[in-house]
Every structure is written in C-alpha cells, then in structure tokens.
C-alpha positions, 0 to 999 in steps of 0.5 A: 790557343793564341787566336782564342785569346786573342779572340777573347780580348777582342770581345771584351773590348768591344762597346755594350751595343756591339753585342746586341748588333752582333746577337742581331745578325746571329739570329738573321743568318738563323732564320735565314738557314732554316727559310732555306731547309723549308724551301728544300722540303716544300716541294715535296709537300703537295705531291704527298698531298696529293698521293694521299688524296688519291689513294683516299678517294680510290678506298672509298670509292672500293668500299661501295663497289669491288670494280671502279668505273673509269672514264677518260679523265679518271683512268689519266689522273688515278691511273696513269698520272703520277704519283701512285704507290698502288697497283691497278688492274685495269679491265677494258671491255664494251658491255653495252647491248649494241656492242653485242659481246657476249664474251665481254659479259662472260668475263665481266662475271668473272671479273667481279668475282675476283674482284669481291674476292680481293674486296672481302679478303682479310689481305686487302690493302690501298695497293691494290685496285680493280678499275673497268673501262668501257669503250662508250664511257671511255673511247679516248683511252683505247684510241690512247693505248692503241687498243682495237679489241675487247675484253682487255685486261692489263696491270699498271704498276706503282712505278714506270710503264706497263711491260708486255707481261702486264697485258693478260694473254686472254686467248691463250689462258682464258678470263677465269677469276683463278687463272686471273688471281694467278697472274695477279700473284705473278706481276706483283706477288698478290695472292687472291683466293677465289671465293665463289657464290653459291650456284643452287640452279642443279639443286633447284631443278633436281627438287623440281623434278623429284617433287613433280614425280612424286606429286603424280605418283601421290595422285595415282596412289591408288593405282600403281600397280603398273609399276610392279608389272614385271610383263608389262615392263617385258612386253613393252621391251619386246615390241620393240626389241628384237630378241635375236641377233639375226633381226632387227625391227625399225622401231629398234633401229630408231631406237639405237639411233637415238642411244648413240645420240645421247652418247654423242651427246654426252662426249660434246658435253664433256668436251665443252666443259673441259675447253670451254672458258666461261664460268667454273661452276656451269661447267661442273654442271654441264660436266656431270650431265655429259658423264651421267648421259655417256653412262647411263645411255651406253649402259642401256645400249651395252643391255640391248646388245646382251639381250640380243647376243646370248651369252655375251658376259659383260654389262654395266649398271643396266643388266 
C-alpha cells in the first residue's frame, strides 16, 4: 500500500508531456512483444502452406485418374519430401513392352482395381493416394531405394520412413486387389472393399454356342429325325465300344486315351485356379471348366466301364 501511494503521488507530480512520453514508450514495448509472437508463428506459415498445396494438387490429380503416374521428381516432392499428413501406396513396375513382364501387367490390373475401389468408396479421403513408378519414367528412384526387381508395391507412411512391414510380400501372398486391401487395412487401418467389374466373356461364349446350335438345328428343322434314332445312337456306340470285359477294340482304347486326357485335363485346370495368381474372375472361369470336364468325362468314362462289367452297380450322371 506505501509503495502504491507513493506511486501515485510520484505520478501526479509529474509534467503534462511526462505522460504522453510515458504513454510513448507503452505502445513501443507493445508493438514490440506482438512483432515478436508474429515472428515465433511465421515459420510455421509456409510449411502449412505448402502441405495444403500438396495434398490440393494429389486430389485433383486422383480425381482424373484412380493411380497417380510418378516420375523422379514428383515421387521426391509428394512422396518422400516432408511435410505430408497422407499416406501413399506406391506400385513400381516396368510396363513397357520391351521389358517383357507379363507378371507386371497382371498386377497392374489388379492395382487399378483396388485403386478405383478406394476412388469411388463413400470413405474416400486426402489420406490416402495410389502412385505407380515405372522403371522408364523413373530409374532414379529404383537406383534411390536399391530396388532391382518388379512389380514392387510399398506403403509410405505420414510420418518417419517405411519399415519392412510396408514392402508388400508379393511371393509369399500374391498381388490380388483383396489380398491388397487387406494389407492396406493392416499398415494403416484402411478398409477397402473391393469392387469388381462385371466379366460377361463365359456368358457371351455360352450365348455364341447355343445360338450356333440352334440356328443349325432350325436349318435342318425338316429333318431331325436322327435325333430321335435310338439305333443309330446304339450302333454308333457299338462300333466303338466293345461289349464285354474280355476285349477291347483300338478305336475304344483311343477312346479311353483321350477320356483320361480330359480328366487330367480338368484336375490341371482346378489346379491352376486354386495356385494361380492372376485375376479372380478368370480363375472362376477356368474353375468351373476344370470341374465340369473332370465330371462329365469321368461320368462317360464310369459309363463305358458299366457297360462292359455287367452288373457293375454304380454310375454317375451318364447311365
């Protein structure tokens, strides 16, 4: 209170151009403090400048097409240059037609799948981009990571550098679009349901052949009595087809040749669909036409054998 009132009386006392000096060097030591909170916050200005210039260019560049093309200079500024608050799935690959890799085609295929997935999801979002480098537009940056083989897909996170678990392991689990979205979900908790596009190729062929077969039956609509010939169907079976167990013609035994080649044909067929690592839908494909030649040739087959062993009491589909 003494030093307050003292204080007072001190300021009172004082001349009329005393407090506009004073009132002076108030306002200095104010512009002063805040020049120095506007230098402290400066600094940060241009680098949020430049994320939102970033993250701008990467949207519109996903809003022409689902996979960015990279070369040497945009992977180093967009991918690998700070600062970044997105995530960026990385595919390197040498597509060229001097290079010669079908595999890199393949998975390329697969790669725009998930990629227009991710595009045309209700979840997408700026954290998340699909980049390609291909080795022609880009050779510094596989010299860059040290990188000597293709297709090479990798996951760059917002922060710090990618870790072994952010190379995709290719050999071991196959470039699927699914098997990609799961390992997506996995490095950064992503979820991308695969969409694929329709595949009408069986459903074409199919309307092909039956078409074919019915425009030759309407021709010879006037004559299709060879249809209904029960003897002829029987004679041509028994020309072929020895009747007994104890013999054996050479047409039938290149008959049978050639039933045990479709089945083995069939069991290569499923083999290939269920170890092969190229798209889903023409695996299904080449699924479906394994199965349907293994059943309807080995029913054949299980046919000729009852006809030959009388009494034989099983058959399937073909009696």
């Amino acid at each position: 209170m003494a030093l307050g009132t003292r204080a007072s009386r001190w300021l009172l006392h004082l001349p009329a151009g005393s407090y506009l000096l004073l009132v002076l060097l108030l306002l200095l030591c104010v512009q002063l403090g805040g020049g120095q909170k506007k230098k402290e916050v400066e600094p940060f200005a241009p680098t949020r400048n430049l994320l939102a210039e970033k993250v701008e260019q990467l949207m519109e560049w996903s809003s022409r097409r689902s996979v960015i093309r990279m070369n040497g200079d945009k992977f180093r500024r967009f991918v690998k240059a700070p600062p970044r608050n997105y995530s960026v799935i990385v595919m390197f690959t040498a597509l060229q037609p001097q290079r010669q890799c079908s595999v890199c085609r393949q998975a390329n295929e697969e790669y725009q799948v998930l990629a227009n997935s991710w595009r045309y999801s209700s979840a997408f979002s700026n954290k998340l981009f699909f980049t390609i480098v291909d080795y022609d537009e880009g050779a510094d940056v596989f010299q860059q990571l040290n990188m000597n083989s293709a297709p090479t897909f990798m996951h760059f996170p917002p922060k710090g550098k990618p870790k072994r678990a952010d190379t995709f392991d290719l050999q071991r689990i196959g470039f699927a679009a699914e098997q990609l979205a799961k390992w997506i979900a996995d490095r950064m908790d992503v979820h991308i349901r695969v969409f694929r596009p329709p595949n009408y190729s069986g459903t074409i062929a199919l309307a092909l052949l039956v078409s074919l077969v019915g425009g030759l039956l309407y021709l010879r609509r006037n004559n299709l009595e060879f249809i209904y010939n029960k003897t002829g169907w029987a004679m041509a079976a028994l020309s072929y087809i020895h009747g007994s167990s104890q013999a054996q013609f050479v047409a039938e035994s290149h008959i049978i040749l050639l039933l045990n080649a479709a089945i083995t044909m069939g069991m290569v067929l499923l083999n290939e669909a269920a170890t092969s690592k190229g798209d889903v839908g023409k695996r299904r494909i080449i699924c479906l036409v394994g199965l349907g030649l293994v059943v309807f040739f080995f029913s054949f087959l299980l046919s000729i054998f009852r006809s030959k062993y009388h009494g034989y009491p099983y058959s399937f589909l073909i009696k």
